[in-house]
Every structure is written in structure tokens, then in C-alpha cells.
C-alpha positions in Angstrom: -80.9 114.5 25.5 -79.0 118.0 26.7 -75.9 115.9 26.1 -77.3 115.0 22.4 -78.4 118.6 21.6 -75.7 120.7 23.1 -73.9 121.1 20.1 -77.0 122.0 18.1 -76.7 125.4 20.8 -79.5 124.5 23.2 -79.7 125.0 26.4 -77.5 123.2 28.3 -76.4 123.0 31.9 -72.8 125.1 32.8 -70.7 122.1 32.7 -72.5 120.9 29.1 -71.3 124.3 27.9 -67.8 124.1 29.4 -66.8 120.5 27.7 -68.3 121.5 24.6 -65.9 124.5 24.3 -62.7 123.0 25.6 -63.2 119.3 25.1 -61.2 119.3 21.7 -58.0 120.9 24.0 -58.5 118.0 26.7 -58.5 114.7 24.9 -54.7 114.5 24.0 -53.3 116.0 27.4 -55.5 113.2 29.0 -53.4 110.8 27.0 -50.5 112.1 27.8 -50.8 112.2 31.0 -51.8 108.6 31.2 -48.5 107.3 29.5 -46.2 109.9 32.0 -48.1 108.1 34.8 -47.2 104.7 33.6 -43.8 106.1 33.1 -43.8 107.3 36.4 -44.5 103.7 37.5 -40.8 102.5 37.3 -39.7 105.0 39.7 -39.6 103.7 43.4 -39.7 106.5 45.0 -43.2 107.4 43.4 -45.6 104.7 44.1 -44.0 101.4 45.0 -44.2 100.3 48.8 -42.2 98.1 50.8 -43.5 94.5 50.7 -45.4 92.9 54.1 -47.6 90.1 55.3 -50.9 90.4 55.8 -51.6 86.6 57.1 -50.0 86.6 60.3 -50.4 82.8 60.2 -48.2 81.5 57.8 -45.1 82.2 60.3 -42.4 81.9 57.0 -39.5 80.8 58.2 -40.7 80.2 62.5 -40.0 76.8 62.0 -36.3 74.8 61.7 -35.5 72.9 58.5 -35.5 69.6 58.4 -34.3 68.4 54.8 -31.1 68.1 53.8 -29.4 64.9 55.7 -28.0 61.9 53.7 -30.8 59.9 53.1 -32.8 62.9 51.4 -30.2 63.3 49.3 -30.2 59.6 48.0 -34.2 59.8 47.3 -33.2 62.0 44.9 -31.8 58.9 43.0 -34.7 56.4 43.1 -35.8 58.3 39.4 -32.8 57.5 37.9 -32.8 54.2 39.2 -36.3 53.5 38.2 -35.9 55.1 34.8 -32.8 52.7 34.1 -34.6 49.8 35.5 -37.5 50.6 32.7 -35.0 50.9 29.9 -33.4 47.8 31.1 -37.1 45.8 30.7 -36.8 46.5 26.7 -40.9 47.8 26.9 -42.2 48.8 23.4 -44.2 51.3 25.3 -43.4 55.1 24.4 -41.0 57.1 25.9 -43.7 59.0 27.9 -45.2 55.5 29.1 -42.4 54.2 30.4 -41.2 57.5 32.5 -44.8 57.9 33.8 -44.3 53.7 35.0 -40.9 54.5 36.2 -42.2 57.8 38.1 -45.4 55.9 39.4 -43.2 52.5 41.1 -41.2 55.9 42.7 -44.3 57.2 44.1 -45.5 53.6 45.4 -42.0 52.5 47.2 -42.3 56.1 48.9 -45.5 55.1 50.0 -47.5 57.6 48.1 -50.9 56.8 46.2 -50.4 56.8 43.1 -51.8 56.8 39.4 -51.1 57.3 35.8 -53.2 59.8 33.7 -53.6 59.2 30.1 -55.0 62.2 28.1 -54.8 63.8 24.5 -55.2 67.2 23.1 -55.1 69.6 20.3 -52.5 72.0 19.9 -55.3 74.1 17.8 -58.6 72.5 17.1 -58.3 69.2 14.8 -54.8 69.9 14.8 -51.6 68.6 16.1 -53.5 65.9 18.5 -50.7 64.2 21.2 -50.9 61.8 23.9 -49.6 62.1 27.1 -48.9 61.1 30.8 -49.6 62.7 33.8 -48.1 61.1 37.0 -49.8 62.2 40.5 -48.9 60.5 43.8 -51.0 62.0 47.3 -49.7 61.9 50.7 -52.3 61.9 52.8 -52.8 64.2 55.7 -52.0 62.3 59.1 -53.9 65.4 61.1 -56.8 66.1 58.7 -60.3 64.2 56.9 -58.4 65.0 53.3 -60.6 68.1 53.1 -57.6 70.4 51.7 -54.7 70.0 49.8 -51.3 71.3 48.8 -49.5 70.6 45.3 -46.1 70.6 44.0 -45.7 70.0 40.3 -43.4 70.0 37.6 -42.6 68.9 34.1 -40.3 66.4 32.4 -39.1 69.4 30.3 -38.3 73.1 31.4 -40.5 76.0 29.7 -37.4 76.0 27.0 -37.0 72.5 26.4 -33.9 71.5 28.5 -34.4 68.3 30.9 -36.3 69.0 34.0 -35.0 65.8 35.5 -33.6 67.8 38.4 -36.8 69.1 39.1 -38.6 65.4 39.5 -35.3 64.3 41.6 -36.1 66.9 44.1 -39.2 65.9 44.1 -38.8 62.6 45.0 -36.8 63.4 47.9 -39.2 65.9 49.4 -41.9 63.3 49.0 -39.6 60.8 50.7 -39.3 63.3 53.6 -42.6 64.4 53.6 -44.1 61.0 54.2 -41.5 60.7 57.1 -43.2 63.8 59.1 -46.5 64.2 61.0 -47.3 67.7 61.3 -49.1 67.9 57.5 -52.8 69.2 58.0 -53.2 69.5 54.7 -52.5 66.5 51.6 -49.2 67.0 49.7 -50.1 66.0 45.9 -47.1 65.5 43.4 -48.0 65.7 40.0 -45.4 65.1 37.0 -46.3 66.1 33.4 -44.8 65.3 30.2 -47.2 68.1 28.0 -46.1 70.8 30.2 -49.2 73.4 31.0 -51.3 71.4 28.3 -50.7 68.5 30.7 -51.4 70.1 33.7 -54.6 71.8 32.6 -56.0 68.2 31.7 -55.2 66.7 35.0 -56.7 69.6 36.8 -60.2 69.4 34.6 -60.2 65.6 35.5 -59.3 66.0 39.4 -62.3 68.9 39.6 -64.7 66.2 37.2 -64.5 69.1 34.6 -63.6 66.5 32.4 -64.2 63.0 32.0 -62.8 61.7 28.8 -59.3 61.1 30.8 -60.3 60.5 34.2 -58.1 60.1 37.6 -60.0 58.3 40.6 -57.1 58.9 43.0 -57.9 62.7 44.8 -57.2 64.7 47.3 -58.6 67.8 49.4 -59.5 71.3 47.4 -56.5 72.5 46.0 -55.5 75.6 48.1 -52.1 76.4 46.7 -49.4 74.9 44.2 -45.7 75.1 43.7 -44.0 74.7 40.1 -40.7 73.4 40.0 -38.1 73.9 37.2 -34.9 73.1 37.7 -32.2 73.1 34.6 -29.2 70.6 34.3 -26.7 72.9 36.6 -24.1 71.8 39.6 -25.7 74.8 41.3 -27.8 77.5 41.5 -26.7 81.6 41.9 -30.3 81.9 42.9 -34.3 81.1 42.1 -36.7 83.1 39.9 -39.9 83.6 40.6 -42.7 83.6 37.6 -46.0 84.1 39.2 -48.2 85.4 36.0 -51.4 83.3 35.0 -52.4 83.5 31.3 -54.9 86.1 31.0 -52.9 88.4 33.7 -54.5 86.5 36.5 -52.1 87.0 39.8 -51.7 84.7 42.7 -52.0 86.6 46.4 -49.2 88.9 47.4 -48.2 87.1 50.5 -47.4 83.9 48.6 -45.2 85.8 46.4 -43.7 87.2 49.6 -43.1 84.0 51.5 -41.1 82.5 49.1 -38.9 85.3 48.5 -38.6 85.5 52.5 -38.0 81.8 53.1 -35.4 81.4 50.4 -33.8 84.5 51.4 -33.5 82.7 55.1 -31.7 79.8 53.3 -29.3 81.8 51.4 -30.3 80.9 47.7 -32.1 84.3 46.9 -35.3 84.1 44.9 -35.8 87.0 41.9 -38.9 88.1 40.3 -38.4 86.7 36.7 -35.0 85.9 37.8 -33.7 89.4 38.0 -31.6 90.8 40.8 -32.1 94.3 41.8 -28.9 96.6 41.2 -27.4 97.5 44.7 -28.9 100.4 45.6 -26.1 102.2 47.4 -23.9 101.4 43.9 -26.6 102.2 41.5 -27.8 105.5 39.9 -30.9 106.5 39.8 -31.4 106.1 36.0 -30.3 102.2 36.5 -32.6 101.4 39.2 -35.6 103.1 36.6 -34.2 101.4 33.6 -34.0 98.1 35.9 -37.7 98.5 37.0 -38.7 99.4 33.8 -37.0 96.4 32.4 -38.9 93.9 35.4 -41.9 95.8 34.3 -42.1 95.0 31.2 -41.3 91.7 31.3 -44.6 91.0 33.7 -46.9 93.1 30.8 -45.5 90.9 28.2 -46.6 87.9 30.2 -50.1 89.1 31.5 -50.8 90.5 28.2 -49.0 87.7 25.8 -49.6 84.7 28.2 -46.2 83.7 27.4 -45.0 82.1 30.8 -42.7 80.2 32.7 -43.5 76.8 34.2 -46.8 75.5 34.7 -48.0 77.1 37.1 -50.9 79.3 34.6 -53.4 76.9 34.8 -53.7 76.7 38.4 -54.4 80.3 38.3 -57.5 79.6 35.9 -59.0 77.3 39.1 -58.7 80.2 42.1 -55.8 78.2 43.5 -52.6 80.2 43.7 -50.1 79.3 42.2 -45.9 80.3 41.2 -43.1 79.0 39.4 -39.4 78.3 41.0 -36.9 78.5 38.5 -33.0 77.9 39.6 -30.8 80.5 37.9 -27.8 78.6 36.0 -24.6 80.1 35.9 -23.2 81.2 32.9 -19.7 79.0 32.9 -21.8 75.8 34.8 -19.9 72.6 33.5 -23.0 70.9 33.8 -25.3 72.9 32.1 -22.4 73.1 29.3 -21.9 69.4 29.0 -25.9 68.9 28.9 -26.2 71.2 26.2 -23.2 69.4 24.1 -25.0 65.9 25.0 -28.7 66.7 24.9 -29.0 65.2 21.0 -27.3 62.1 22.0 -28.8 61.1 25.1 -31.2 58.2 25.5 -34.4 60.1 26.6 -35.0 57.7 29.8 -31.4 58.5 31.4 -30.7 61.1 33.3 -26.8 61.4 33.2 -24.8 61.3 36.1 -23.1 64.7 35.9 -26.5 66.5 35.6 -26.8 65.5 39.7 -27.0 68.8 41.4 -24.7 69.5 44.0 -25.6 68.3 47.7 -25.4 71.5 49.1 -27.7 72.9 46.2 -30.0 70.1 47.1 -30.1 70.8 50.6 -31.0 74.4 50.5 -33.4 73.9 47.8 -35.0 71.3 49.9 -35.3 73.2 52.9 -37.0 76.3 51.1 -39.7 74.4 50.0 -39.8 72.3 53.3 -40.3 76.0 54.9 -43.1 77.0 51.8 -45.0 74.1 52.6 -45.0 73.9 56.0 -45.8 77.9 56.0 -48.9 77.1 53.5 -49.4 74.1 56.1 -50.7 77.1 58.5 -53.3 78.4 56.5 -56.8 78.4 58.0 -58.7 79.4 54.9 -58.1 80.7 51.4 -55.6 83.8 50.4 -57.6 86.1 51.0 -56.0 89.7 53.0 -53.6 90.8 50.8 -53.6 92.1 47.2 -54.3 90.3 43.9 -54.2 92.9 41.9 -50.6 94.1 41.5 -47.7 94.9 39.7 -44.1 94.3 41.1 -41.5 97.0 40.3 -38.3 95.7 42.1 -37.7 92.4 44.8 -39.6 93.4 47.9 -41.9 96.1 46.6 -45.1 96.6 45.3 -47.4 98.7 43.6 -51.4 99.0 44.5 -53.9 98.6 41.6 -55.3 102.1 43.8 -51.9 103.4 42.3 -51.6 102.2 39.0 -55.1 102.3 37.8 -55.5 106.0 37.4 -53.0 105.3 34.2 -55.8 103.9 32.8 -58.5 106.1 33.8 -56.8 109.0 32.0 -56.7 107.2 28.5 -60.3 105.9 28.9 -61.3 109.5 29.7 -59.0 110.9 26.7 -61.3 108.5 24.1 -64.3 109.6 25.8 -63.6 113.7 25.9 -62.6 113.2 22.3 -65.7 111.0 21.5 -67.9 114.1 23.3 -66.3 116.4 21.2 -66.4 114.8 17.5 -70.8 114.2 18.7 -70.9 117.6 19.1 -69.0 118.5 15.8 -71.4 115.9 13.4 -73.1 117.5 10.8 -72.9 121.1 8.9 -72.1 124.1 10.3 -75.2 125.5 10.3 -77.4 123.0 12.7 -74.4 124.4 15.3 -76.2 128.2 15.4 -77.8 130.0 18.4 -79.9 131.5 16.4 -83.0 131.2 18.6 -84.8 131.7 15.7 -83.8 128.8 13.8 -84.1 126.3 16.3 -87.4 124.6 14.7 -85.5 124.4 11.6 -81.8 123.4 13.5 -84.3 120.8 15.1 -85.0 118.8 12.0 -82.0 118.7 10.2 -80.5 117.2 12.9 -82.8 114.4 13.6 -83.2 114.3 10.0 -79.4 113.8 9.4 -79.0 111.4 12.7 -81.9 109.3 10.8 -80.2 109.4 7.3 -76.5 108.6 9.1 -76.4 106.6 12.5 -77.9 103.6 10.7 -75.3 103.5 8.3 -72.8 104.2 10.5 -74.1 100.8 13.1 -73.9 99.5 9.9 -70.2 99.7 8.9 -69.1 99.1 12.4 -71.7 95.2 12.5 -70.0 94.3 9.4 -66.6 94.9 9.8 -67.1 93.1 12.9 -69.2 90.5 11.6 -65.5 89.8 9.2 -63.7 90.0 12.8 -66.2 87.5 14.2 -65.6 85.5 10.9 -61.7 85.2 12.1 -62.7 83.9 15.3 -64.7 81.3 14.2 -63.2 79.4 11.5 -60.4 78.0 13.2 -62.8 75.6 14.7 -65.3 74.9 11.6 -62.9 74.3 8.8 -60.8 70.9 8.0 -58.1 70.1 9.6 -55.8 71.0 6.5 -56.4 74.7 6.6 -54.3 76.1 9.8 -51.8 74.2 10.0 -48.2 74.7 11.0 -47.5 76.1 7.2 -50.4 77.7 6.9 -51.6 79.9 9.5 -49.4 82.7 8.3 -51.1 82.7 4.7 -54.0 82.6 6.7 -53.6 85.6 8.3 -52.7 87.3 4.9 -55.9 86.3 3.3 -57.8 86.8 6.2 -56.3 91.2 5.9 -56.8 91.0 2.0 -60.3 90.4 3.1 -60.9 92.8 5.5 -59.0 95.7 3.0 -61.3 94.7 0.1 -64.5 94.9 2.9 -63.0 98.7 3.3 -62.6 99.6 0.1 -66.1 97.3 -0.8 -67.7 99.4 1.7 -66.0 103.4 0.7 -67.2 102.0 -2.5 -70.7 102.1 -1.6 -71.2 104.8 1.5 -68.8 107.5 -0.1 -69.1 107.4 -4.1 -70.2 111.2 -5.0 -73.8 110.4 -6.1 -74.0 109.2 -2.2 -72.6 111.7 -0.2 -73.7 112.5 3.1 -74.9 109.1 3.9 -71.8 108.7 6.7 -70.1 111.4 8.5 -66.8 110.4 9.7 -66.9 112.4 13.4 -70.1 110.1 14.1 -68.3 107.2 13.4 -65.0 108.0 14.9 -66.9 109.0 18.2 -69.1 105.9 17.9 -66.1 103.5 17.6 -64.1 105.5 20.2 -66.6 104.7 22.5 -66.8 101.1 22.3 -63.3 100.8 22.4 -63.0 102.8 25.6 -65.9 100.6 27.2 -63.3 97.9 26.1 -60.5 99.5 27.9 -62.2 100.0 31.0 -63.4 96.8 31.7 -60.6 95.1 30.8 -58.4 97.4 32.9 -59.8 96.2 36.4 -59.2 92.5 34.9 -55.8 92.2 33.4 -54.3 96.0 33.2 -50.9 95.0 31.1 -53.6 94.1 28.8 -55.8 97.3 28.8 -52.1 99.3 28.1 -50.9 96.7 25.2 -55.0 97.4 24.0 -54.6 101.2 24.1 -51.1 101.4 22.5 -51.9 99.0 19.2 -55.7 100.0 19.1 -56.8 103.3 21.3 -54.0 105.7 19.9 -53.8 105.0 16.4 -58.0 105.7 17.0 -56.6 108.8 18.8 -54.3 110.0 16.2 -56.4 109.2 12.7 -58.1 112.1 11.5 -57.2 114.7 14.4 -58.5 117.3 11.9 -61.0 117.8 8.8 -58.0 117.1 6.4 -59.4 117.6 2.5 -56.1 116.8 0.3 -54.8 113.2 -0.7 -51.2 113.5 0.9 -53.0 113.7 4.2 -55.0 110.6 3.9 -52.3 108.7 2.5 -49.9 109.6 5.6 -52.7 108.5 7.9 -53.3 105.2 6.1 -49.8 104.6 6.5 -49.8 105.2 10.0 -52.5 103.0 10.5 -50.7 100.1 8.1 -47.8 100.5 10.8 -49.8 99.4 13.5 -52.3 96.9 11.8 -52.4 93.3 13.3 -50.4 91.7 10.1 -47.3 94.2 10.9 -47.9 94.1 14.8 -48.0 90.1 15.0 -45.1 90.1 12.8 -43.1 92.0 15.0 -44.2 90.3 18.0 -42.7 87.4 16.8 -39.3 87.6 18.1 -40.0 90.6 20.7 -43.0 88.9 22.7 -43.2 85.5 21.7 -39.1 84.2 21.5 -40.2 82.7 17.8 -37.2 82.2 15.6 -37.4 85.2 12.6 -35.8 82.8 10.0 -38.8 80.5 11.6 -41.8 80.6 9.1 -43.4 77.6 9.7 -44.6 79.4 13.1 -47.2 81.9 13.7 -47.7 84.0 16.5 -51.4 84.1 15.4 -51.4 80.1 16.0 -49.5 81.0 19.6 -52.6 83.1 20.5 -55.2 80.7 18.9 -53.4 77.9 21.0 -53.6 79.4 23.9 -57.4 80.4 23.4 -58.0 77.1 22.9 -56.9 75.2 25.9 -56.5 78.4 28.5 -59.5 80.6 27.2 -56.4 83.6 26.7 -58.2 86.7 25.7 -55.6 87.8 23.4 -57.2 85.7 20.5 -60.6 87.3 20.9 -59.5 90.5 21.2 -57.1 90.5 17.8 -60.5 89.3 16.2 -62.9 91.1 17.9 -61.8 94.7 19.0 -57.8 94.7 17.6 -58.5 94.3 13.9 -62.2 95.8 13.3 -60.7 99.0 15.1 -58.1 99.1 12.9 -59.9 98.5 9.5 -63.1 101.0 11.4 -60.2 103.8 11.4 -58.8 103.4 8.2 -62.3 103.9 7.0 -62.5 107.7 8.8 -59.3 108.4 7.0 -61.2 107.4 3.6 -64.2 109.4 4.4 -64.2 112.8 2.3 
């Protein structure tokens, strides 16, 4: 109550009286503050650490390499072999069918159990439905009762459509070798997708009986961790990237990320975060090594905050199982790669031409760094558990602590809040704000009178602008399939903010005609919206914090910025409403088209809308239901204050 009636001038404790009088001066240096701290984040010398182990256990690299001799190598073949002898049969079965045959008799001759995975999905609901194979084969644990498990996966096709044929080669020769040793305490599954992380996610609902309408019977131990494989045609490798980003910003355990970097440094085929190599620090300047941070930076908040990733590796995430994505680094002037881009229209989708064999050397020390990954996961007595999940990775080797980075977000929380303070204070006319002692009775029931005439009618706007938002969630998966599809979704999206700026003007209409002034003051609403969105902020901070920063930039300071003063002329209003059009969701996803999402600008039969509806749909992203929920009632809420008179 002294926070509610301070403003009115009662009573209030010293530190009441002390944000009331210099909370309007605090709110946008908090903000600023918070975006000098994340650009502080870049800078190494700042708050990035050098990278360690915490699991003493997993011994990366303790143990000699095995893989590499001639016959490994020729396992590699037996999936062009068996994919030749499937085209040779003349099968009328689909392309997928007869790869996930071919892939299975692999699995079988190695001496793997095996099994073939039939599934459909959606690419949105009642859309785009497409059946697939998923291929598993398990090697069972010759020291263990089966009770835990270790994956390696891949898919037919790499994350931008090239073959991932030398991804299943390498496969086959590590399960070749792995069946060969006895030191596995753990099962080694293989699974092989055709659907890519749509794939994967249906073999993991039906291997943890999530999902029954595309059951496997063939299972191993509880999953404990999981390697991604994606290998492009190349001879050879310059190095590996690492992707390790889940869909909704979910992060595998530090020391997973650090083994493989250790290991494959051992091995001499250097692994990058997101393929990027760090600029030699003794031949660098400083501003290259920020700009170079900044860049790695960036490209991990566009994936925890987008959900566009590499490999399929995501899903795992979504279980508690960690999970990464190799990715070998092609270089530019590879003959291979070349000669597999010229031929890729013309090539018989079952044959994997000859050139496209990597190197043997390539092979070998590919091989032997996941030979040392497993084995080193191979040690683990329990789950990941001692070092951090909840990072962000400025350069190879280092690390940054969410104790480090989180403060960021504290300070634009806290700027929304001060400012939220301030504006309750400021509701009303001047003259329930006296000190007058003798005035208080009277001070006393014009306030509650105008808090009765105006915070129902401010709940009000804010319920159905969101009740519009929640109308956008929803009807994606009520209406026929003919209304979102590929064609369509963008018109969609344009009908959908004709609607919500026809609810605004509907609703200025009613609240601010002249006959009903009063009924709405524009600092209660601002304050009331600011705080929900700051709730918003702070929770989803702790749980995916490239999110919380994308949230504050497109939603929490345009709310910031709208109204920062009792403007009365039309020019003013006008510039704000503009400001706000900038940064609405129709302008925001059509930016993000080409910047976040890689969609082709000449492109408009795709929708970054349907991207984020997608992935909703099959990963539960939380990008859809903030756009609908908190992204675009925000926006409309704050071009509403700038109507307000």
C-alpha cells in the first residue's frame, strides 16, 4: 500500500521517497548499462575464462587410437555396395525404402541389431504430411546389463541439403570397429535419418514409448549422450565445427563441448565452435579478436533464440541427453565438393559417386576422434552433471559463466521496472500528487475513485489485445488445411496485423473519443504492460538468455522508448507510431528472413512465420508463442499509449 500511495505524498519510508524522486533519471541509464555489458561480453579480457574439465573421469585422449587400419577403411564401402546392390534389385519401393533396406543388411552383416522405423509428420499441422525411414542398429555392451547407452547419428542429407553419404560411410566403419572391441560399458546405437531433426525427434518419442503410432521394439540403455555427424562431399577436411545449440537455447554440459575440441585437437583435425577459427592472437589486434567474438557470439544468439541449427543434434537436447553436431569444414577449391555440386542434379539418388570417397587419411583421423569421444563418454559413471549448462562461448577454449553474463539482463529488467515505478506514481492529475496534509481525505478519493474508473479498463485493453494474440496462436491448428499453406502463410500474417490495427484503432475509438475521456490513462497502462513484459524477461532470462536479449531489443525498448514524455501535438505521435511500425512483427519477420533464417528474399512462397510455427510444432520452440503472445500484443499495447491524448 506505501508503494501504491507514495505518489499521492503519503508517508512513505526513505527509500519510497528516494525512487520516487529520481526514478524517472534511472530507468534509461539502467538500459544502457545493460547493452554496454553485453557489449562488453566480446572482450576476452573482461569475463571469458579459460576452458577446463570438471569430470576428471572421462580421461579425453588417455587412451591410444585404434581406427584407422585398412580394413576400417573398406567398411566404409559396404553402403555403397549395399545401395548399388538395391538399385540393381529394380524395387518399386521409394528412394527412402530402399536406402533404409540397404543401411539395415549394413547394420546386420556388421553384426548389429537392427530395424527400420516407418513414421509420418506434418511440416505444420494438416499440412505438408511426409513419410520417412529411420534406420537404428545397437551394439550391445559386452561389460554391461544394457542399462546405458551411447548414440551416434546422422542424416542422409547435411543441414543445407548436400549428400551426407560420407557421414553414413564413417559410420559404418566405426560400427565395424566398434563391434570388434570389448571394452564398451555402455551400448553404441547408430541411427540414420532421412527427415533430418523431424526424423530424429520421431525415433526418439518412439525409443522413450512417448509415441506409439510408429513404434521401434529394438532398444537400448538410457541414452546418456549423442554425437551428430555431418560430413559434406570433400577429399578432406581443414577442420570440424562444432554446433552444440538445442532449439529453445537448451545447451549440452561444458565438458562435452570440451572433450571434443581436446580430442580432435590431439588428432590434428581442429574442431571450431560454429566452424570458426580464432584469429592468432599474437597477429591479431585487439578490435579483430572483439569483432571475431562478437561475430561467434552472435551466431550462437541467432541459434538459441531462432532455433535455426546445424545437424540433428536439437532434439536430443529436448530429452536431457547431451548432445553436439560434428561438421567437417570443406575447403574452398575441394575438387570434390566442386564436382558434387556440378553433378548433384544428375545423380541417381541411391549412388554415392566414387570421387565423393574422402581421403584415407581424412578417414583415419576422423575415425580416431570419435574412437577417443566415445571411448572418453565410455568412462562416465553417471550423468553430466559438474560443469556448467548454462553458458555462452566467446572464442575456442573459453567460456563465459551465466554468473557473468546474467547481470546484462538484470539491468534491463530493472530499467522496465524503475520506469514502471515511476509512470504508477505519475497516474492521474496533478492535484491527487499534493502534500497538502489537509487535503489528504479528499486526495484519498480521487484516487481510488480514478483507480476504480481506470484500472478496469486498462486490464481490459491489455485481455483483448491478447485475446487477438492468443487468436494467432491458435488457428494454425483449427482451420483447414487450405489456409497456411506454403503460399499463404505470408497473407496470413498480413491479415492477421490488419486485424490487430483495426482492434487499435476499434479500441481508441471507444476508450479515447472526447465525450469519454478519462476512462484510460496512458502512464497506468504503459507501467502495467511494462511490468508484464519485464516478468517475461526475467524468467525467460535464466532459461534461454539469447532469447531474453532478442525479447528486450524487438519488444522491451520500443516499450522503453514510446511515450518518454506527455507529448500533446500530432507530429509527435506520428514519429512514435512510426517507430513502433519499424519494429512491429510484419517488418521484423520480414527482415529476419534473409538475416536469421538463410530464406531466399526473391523467395515468397516461404515464411519465416511458417519457420517458427514449424518448429513449435514438432520441437515446442518458444519463438512461436512468444510472437503471439508477448511480441505482437506489446507492440499493438504500445502503439495504443502513443494514441492516448
Amino acid at each position: 500500500m506505501s508503494l501504491v500511495l507514495s505518489g499521492q505524498g503519503e508517508k512513505t519510508s526513505p527509500i519510497l521517497r528516494l525512487s520516487r524522486k529520481y526514478s524517472v533519471y534511472l530507468c534509461y541509464p539502467l538500459a544502457v548499462c545493460g547493452i554496454i555489458w553485453l557489449l562488453l561480453l566480446p572482450m576476452q579480457s573482461c569475463f571469458s575464462r579459460n576452458a577446463y574439465f570438471s569430470e576428471n573421469a572421462m580421461m579425453p585422449g588417455q587412451v591410444k587410437s585404434k581406427f584407422g587400419t585398412i580394413k576400417h577403411v573398406a567398411a566404409t564401402s559396404m553402403v555403397d555396395a549395399a545401395l548399388e546392390a538395391e538399385r540393381a534389385k529394380g524395387s518399386n519401393d521409394t528412394v527412402s525404402g530402399l536406402r533404409a533396406t540397404a543401411l539395415h543388411d549394413v547394420f546386420e552383416k556388421i553384426g548389429l541389431e537392427s530395424e527400420i522405423q516407418r513414421f509420418t509428420f506434418d511440416e505444420v499441422p494438416g499440412i505438408g504430411r511426409t513419410e520417412g525411414r529411420n534406420v537404428h542398429g545397437i551394439l550391445r555392451a559386452p561389460r554391461s546389463d544394457a542399462v546405458e547407452a551411447l548414440l551416434v547419428a546422422a542424416s542422409w542429407t547435411t543441414s543445407d541439403g548436400n549428400t551426407n553419404i560420407n557421414a553414413v560411410r564413417l559410420m559404418a566403419g566405426l560400427a565395424k570397429f566398434f563391434s570388434e572391441q570389448t571394452y564398451w560399458a555402455k551400448d553404441v546405437v547408430f541411427v540414420v535419418t532421412d527427415s533430418g531433426e523431424r526424423g530424429i525427434e520421431a525415433w526418439l518419442k518412439a525409443y522413450h514409448g512417448v509415441s506409439t503410432t510408429a513404434p521401434i521394439h529394438v532398444r537400448g540403455g538410457i541414452i546418456q549422450a549423442a554425437l551428430s555427424l555431418e560430413l559434406p562431399p570433400a577429399a578432406k577436411y581443414t577442420g570440424l565445427g562444432v554446433f552444440f545449440e538445442g532449439k529453445s537455447g537448451e545447451l549440452p554440459n561444458l565438458d562435452f563441448v570440451n572433450i571434443v575440441q581436446r580430442i580432435a585437437q590431439i588428432e590434428r583435425i581442429p574442431a571450431y565452435l560454429h566452424g570458426m577459427q580464432d584469429p592468432p592472437a599474437h597477429e591479431s589486434s585487439l578490435a579483430t579478436r572483439y569483432m571475431h567474438s562478437a561475430h561467434l557470439l552472435l551466431r550462437q544468439v541467432r541459434s538459441q533464440a531462432i532455433g535455426v541449427t546445424v545437424g540433428v543434434h536439437a532434439p536430443f537436447l529436448r530429452y536431457r541427453i547431451d548432445a553436439l553436431t560434428i561438421s567437417g569444414i570443406v575447403p574452398q577449391r575441394d575438387p570434390v565438393a566442386l564436382q558434387s555440386k556440378n553433378d548433384g542434379n544428375n545423380r541417381h539418388p541411391l549412388v554415392a559417386l566414387e570421387p565423393e570417397m574422402l581421403a584415407h587419411a581424412t578417414v583415419r583421423a576422423l575415425g580416431r576422434t570419435l574412437e577417443s569421444t566415445m571411448r572418453s563418454l565410455n568412462n562416465l559413471l553417471e550423468h553430466f552433471h559438474q560443469s556448467f549448462f548454462f553458458y555462452i562461448l566467446p572464442a575456442n577454449r573459453r567460456y563465459i559463466s551465466i554468473g557473468d553474463y546474467i547481470p546484462a539482463a538484470g539491468l534491463m529488467v530493472a530499467s522496465l521496472l524503475v520506469q514502471a515505478m515511476h509512470l504508477w506514481w505519475m497516474q492521474g492529475s496533478d492535484d491527487m500528487r499534493s502534500s497538502d496534509p489537509r487535503t489528504r481525505i479528499e486526495r484519498m478519493n480521487k484516487y481510488y475513485s480514478f483507480l476504480r474508473r481506470t484500472l478496469p479498463n486498462g486490464f481490459g485493453i491489455i485481455l483483448r489485445i491478447h485475446a487477438l494474440g492468443a487468436l494467432l496462436l491458435v488457428i494454425p491448428f483449427i482451420v483447414p488445411q487450405a489456409v497456411l499453406t506454403h503460399s499463404t502463410s505470408t497473407a496470413y500474417v498480413f491479415t492477421m496485423a490488419l486485424a490487430s490495427i483495426s482492434m487499435v484503432l476499434h479500441v481508441s475509438d471507444i476508450y479515447w473519443a472526447p465525450k469519454n475521456g478519462g476512462l484510460v490513462d496512458w502512464r497506468q497502462l504503459k507501467a502495467l504492460v511494462e511490468v508484464y513484459v519485464a516478468v517475461t524477461l526475467a524468467c525467460l532470462s535464466v532459461m534461454n538468455f539469447s532469447l531474453a536479449v532478442v525479447m528486450f531489443g524487438i519488444s522491451g525498448l520500443p516499450l522503453l522508448l514510446t511515450r518518454m514524455y506527455n507529448y500533446t501535438t500530432r507530429a509527435h505521435r506520428v514519429a512514435n507510431l512510426v517507430l513502433l511500425l519499424a519494429t512491429s512483427p510484419i517488418c521484423i519477420l520480414a527482415l529476419s528472413r534473409t538475416a536469421l533464417l538463410g530464406l531466399s528474399p526473391l523467395d515468397f512462397t516461404s515464411s519465416s512465420f511458417r519457420v517458427f510455427l514449424e518448429d513449435f510444432h514438432h520441437f515446442s520452440n518458444l519463438m512461436y508463442p512468444l510472437l503471439c503472445l508477448v511480441y505482437w500484443p506489446v507492440n499493438l499495447l504500445c502503439m495504443v499509449v502513443a494514441l492516448i491524448p
